[in-house]
C-alpha positions as CSV (number, residue, x, y, z in Angstrom):
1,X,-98.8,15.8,125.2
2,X,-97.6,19.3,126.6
3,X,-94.2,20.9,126.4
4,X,-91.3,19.2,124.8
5,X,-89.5,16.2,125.8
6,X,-86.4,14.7,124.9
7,X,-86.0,11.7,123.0
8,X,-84.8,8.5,124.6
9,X,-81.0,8.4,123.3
10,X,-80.0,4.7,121.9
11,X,-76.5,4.3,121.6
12,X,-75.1,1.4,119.4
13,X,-71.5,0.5,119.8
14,X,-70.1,-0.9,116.1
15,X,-67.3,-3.4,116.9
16,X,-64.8,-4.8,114.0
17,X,-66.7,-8.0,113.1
18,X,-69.8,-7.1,113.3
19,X,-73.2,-8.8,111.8
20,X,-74.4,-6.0,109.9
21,X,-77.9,-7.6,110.4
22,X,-77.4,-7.3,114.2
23,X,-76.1,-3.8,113.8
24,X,-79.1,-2.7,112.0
25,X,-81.5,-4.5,114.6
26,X,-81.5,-1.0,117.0
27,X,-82.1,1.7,114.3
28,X,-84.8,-0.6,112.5
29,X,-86.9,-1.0,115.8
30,X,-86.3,1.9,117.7
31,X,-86.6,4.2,114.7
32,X,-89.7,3.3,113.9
33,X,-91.4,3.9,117.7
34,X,-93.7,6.9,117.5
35,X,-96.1,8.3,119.2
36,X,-99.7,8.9,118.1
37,X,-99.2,12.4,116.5
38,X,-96.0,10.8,115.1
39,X,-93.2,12.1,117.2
40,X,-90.1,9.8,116.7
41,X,-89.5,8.6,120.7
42,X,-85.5,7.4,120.3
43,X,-82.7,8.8,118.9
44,X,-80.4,5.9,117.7
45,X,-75.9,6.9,117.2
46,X,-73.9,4.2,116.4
47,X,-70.5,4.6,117.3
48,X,-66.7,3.1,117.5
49,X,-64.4,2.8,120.1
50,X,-62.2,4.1,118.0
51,X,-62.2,7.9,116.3
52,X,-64.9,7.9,113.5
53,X,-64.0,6.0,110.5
54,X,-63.8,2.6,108.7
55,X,-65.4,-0.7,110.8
56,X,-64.7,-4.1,109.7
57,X,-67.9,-6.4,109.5
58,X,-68.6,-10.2,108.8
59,X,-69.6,-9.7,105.5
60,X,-67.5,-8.5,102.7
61,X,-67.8,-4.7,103.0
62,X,-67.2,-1.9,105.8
63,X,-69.1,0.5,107.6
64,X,-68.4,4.0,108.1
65,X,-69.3,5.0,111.4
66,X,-69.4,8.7,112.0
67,X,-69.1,8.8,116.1
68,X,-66.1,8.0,118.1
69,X,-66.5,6.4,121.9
70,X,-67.5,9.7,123.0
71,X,-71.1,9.2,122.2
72,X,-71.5,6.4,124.6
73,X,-71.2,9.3,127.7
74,X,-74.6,11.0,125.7
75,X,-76.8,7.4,126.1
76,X,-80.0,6.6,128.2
77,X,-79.7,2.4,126.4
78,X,-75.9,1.3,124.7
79,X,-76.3,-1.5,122.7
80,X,-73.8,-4.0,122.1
81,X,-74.6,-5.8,118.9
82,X,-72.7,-9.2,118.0
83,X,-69.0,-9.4,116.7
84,X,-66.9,-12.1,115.5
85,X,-63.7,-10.9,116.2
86,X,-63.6,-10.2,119.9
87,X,-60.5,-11.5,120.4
88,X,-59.1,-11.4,124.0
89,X,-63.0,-11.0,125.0
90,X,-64.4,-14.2,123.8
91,X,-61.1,-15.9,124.0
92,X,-60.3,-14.9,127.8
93,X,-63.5,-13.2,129.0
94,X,-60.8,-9.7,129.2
95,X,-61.3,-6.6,127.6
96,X,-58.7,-4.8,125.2
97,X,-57.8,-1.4,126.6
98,X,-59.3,0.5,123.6
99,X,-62.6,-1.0,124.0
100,X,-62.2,-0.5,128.2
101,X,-61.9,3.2,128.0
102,X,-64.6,3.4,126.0
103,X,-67.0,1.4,128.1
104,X,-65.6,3.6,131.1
105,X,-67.1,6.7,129.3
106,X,-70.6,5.3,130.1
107,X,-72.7,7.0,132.3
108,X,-74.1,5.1,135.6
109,X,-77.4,4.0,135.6
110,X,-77.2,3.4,131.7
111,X,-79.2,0.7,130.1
112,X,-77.1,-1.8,128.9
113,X,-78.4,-4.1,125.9
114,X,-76.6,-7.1,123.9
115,X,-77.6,-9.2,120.9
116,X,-76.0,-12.6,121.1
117,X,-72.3,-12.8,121.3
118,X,-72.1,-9.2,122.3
119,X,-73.3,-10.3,126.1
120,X,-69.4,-11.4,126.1
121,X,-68.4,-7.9,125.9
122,X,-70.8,-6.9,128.7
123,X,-69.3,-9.9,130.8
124,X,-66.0,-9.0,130.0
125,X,-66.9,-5.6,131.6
126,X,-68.6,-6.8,134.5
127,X,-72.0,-5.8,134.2
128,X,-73.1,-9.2,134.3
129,X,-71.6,-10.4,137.4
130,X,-74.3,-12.0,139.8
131,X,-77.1,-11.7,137.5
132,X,-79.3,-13.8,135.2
133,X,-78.1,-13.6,131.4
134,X,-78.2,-15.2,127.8
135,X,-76.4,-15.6,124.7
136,X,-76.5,-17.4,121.4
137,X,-77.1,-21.2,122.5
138,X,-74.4,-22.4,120.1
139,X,-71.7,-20.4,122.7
140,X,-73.8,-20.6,125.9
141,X,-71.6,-23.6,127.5
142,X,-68.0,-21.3,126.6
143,X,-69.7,-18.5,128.0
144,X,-71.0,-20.0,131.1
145,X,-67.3,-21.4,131.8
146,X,-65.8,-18.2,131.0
147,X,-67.8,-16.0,133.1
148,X,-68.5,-18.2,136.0
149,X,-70.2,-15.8,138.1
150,X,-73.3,-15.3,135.4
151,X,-76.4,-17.3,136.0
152,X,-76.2,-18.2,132.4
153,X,-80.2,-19.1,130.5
154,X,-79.5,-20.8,127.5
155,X,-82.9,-22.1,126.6
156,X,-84.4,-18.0,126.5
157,X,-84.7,-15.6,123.7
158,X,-83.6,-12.7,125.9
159,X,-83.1,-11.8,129.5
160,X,-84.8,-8.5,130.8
161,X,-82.9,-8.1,134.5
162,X,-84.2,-4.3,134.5
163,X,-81.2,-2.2,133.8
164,X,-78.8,-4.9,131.8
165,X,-80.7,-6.5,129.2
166,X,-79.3,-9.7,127.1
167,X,-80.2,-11.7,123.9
168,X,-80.0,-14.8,122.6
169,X,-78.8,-14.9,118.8
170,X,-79.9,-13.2,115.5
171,X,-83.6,-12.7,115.4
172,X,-83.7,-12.6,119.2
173,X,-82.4,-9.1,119.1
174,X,-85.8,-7.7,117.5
175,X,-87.6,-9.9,120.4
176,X,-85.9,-8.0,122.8
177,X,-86.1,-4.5,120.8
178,X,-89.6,-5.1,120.6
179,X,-90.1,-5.5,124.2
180,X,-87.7,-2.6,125.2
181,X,-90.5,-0.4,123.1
182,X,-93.3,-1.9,124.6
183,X,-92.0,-1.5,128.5
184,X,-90.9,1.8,127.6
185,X,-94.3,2.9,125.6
186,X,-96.7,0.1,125.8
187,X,-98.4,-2.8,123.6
188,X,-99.6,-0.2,121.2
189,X,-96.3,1.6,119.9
190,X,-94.4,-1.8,120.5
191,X,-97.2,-3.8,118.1
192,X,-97.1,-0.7,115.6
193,X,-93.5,-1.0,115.1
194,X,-93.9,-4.8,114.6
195,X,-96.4,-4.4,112.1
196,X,-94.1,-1.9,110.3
197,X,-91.1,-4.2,110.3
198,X,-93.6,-7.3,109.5
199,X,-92.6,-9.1,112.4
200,X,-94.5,-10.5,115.2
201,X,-95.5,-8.2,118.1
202,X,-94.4,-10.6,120.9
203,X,-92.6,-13.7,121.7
204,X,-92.1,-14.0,125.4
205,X,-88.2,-14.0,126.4
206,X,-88.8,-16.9,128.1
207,X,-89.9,-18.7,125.1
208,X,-87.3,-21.3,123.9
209,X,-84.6,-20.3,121.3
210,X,-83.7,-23.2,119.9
211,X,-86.4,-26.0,118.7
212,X,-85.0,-28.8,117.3
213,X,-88.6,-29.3,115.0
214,X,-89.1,-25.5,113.7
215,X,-90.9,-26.8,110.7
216,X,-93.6,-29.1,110.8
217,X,-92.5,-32.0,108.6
218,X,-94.9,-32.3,105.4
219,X,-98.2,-33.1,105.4
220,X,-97.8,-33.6,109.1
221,X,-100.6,-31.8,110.9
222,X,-100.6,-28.7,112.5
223,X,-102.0,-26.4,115.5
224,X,-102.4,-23.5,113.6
225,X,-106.2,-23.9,113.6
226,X,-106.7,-23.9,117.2
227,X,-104.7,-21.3,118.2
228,X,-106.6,-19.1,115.4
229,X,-109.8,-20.7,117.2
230,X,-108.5,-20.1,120.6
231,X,-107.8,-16.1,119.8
232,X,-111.1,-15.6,118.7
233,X,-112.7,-16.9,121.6
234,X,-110.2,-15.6,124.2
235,X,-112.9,-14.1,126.5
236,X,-114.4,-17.4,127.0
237,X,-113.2,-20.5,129.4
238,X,-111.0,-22.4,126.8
239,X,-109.9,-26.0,127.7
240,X,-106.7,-27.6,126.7
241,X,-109.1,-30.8,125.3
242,X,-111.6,-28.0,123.1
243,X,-108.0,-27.0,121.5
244,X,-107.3,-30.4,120.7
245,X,-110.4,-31.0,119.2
246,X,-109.7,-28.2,117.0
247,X,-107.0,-30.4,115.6
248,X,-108.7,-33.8,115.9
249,X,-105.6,-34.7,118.3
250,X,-105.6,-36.2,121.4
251,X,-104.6,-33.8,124.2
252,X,-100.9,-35.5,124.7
253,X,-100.6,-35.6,121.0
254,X,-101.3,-32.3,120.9
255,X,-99.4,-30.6,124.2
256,X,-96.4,-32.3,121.9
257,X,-97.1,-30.5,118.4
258,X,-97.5,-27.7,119.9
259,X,-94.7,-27.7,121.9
260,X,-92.9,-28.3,119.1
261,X,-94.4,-25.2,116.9
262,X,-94.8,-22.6,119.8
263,X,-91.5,-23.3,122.3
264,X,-93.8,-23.4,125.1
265,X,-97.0,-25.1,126.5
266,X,-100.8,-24.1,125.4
267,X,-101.3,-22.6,129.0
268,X,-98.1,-20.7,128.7
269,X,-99.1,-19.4,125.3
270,X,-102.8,-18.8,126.2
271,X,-101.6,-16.6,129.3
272,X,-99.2,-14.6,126.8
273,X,-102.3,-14.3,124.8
274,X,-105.1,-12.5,127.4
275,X,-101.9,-10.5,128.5
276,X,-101.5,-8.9,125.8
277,X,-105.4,-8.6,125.1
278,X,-105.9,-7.0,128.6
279,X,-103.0,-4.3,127.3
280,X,-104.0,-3.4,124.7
281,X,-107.9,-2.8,126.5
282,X,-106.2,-0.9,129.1
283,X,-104.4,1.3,126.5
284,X,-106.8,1.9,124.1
285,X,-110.6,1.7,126.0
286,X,-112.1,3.0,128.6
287,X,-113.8,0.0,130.0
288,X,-113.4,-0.7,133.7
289,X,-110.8,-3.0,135.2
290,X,-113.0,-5.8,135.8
291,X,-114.7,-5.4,132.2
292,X,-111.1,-6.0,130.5
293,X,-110.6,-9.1,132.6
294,X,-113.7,-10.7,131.9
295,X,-112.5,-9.5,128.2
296,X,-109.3,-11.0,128.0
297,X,-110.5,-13.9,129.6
298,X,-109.2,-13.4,133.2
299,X,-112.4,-13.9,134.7
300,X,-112.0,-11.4,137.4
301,X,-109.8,-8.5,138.1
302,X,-107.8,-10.2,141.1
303,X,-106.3,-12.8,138.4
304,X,-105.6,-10.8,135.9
305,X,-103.8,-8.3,138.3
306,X,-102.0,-11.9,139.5
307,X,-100.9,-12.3,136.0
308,X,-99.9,-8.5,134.7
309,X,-98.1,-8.4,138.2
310,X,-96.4,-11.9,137.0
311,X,-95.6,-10.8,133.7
312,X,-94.8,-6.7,133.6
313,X,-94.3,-6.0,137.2
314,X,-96.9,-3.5,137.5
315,X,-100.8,-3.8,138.5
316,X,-103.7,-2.9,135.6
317,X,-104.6,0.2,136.9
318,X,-100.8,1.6,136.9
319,X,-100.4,0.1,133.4
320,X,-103.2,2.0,132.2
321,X,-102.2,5.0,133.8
322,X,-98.7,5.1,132.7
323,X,-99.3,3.9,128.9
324,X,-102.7,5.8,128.4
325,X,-101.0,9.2,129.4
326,X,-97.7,8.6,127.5
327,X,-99.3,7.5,124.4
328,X,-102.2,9.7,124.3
329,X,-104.0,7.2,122.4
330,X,-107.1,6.6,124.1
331,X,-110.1,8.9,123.0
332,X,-107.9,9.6,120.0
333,X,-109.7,7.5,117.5
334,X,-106.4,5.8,116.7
């Protein structure tokens, strides 16, 4: 990569009440995106709205933030982490005056992120206002009736409407950290960072949040097996039967477990699948467009162009373009 270029600036805004899980969600992610030769690619500031000093959390300790509001005028992404004592905010969808004119020092054409409840301070502010959004399920009916004019998803794990980006709660917020990397960079940084935080590399935002069986009860089988058998065979037609077989189910029994494990449908997840096998090809080979489709188990070029348009916006070859250059990771040996 020639000359020097500027790290993306992340700018997390540390409200009293804060989860300090939440709050460390940004730094842990975004920290750790680097490029091949190792060059950090964010530069992550929390901040107050207040001057630095003393923040109040959930737990039963304080944080000492070390930025005042001013910071929020220096970012390229503010993050708004959750807080349980938003007051006037959650209680009457209006901002306090302190946390208003610090908001107002944000630049336009900022990205603008939340984890769970902190979507209410975004609302509050306006920035949701016509567009599509999510919080924590528990509070997604309040939220919905408090902010009328949001289109309000409460069965997603985040909402990524371009320039305003929303979460549902907790573990949601690395979901959509995760894919901030991997728009930003690509599948490669985005899965090296989740292999650094031993989490997984991608669960689509439209994936359910909340399923009321997480846990497969005991000695109740499960499709573990046939996705395993289903990854190793991706390049290949796979049926939804030959995955039930796997299991010894029947295909309605199955569609149901997996349902249950997975938050979405075998089709659904085998999509996600060649997706992200058809990025990371385009990344990190140099094999033509039609050979990573018959790869990833597209078939041919014109569906797996349907399906990257579908789910990235953006056809193979501008993918590869764009990643393979910012990365610098193809011929690299990495």
């Amino acid at each position: 990569m020639s000359g020097y270029q500027a790290r993306h600036r992340v700018v997390v805004l540390a409200l009293d009440g804060l989860l300090p899980f939440e709050l460390g969600i940004p730094q842990r992610i975004f920290g750790r995106a680097r490029t091949a030769e190792g060059r950090q690619l964010y530069e992550v500031v929390t901040c107050s709205v207040r001057p630095p000093g003393r923040v109040e959390t959930d737990a039963d300790f304080a944080v000492l933030v070390e930025n005042g509001p001013e910071a929020l005028a220096t970012a390229d992404t503010v993050v708004v982490p959750a807080s349980y004592e938003l007051g006037p905010v959650f209680e009457e969808g209006v901002l306090t005056d302190e946390l208003a004119a610090a908001l107002g020092r944000i630049r336009p054409g900022t990205r603008l992120v939340s984890i769970c409840t902190g979507g209410y301070v975004l609302a509050a502010a306006g920035y949701l206002d016509g567009r599509p959004a999510t919080t924590h399920w528990f509070h997604a009916e309040h939220f919905q009736r408090l902010f009328p004019k949001i289109k309000v998803d409460a069965d997603v794990l985040f909402v990524d409407d371009g320039d305003v980006l929303t979460s549902a709660g907790v573990a949601s917020g690395i979901d959509l950290c995760i894919h901030l990397v991997r728009r930003d960079h690509g599948a490669a940084v985005a899965n090296d960072v989740a292999r650094s935080t031993v989490v997984p590399p991608h669960r689509d935002g439209g994936q359910a949040q909340y399923i009321q069986r997480p846990v497969p009860e005991p000695q109740v089988a499960t499709t573990t097996a046939a996705r395993a058998w289903a990854l190793a065979r991706l390049h290949e037609p796979i049926q939804l039967r030959d995955m039930a077989e796997q299991e010894s189910m029947s295909v309605r029994t199955f569609t149901r477990r997996f349902r249950e494990e997975a938050g979405i449908s075998p089709g659904q997840w085998l999509t996600q699948q060649r997706v992200e096998r058809a990025r990371h090809l385009l990344e990190s080979t140099d094999l033509s467009i039609d050979q990573v489709a018959r790869d990833a188990g597209f078939g041919t070029a014109q569906s797996m162009r349907q399906h990257l348009q579908a789910a990235l916006g953006i056809t193979p070859s501008v993918y590869r373009r764009t990643f393979r250059s910012d990365n610098g990771r193809v011929g690299s040996g990495s």
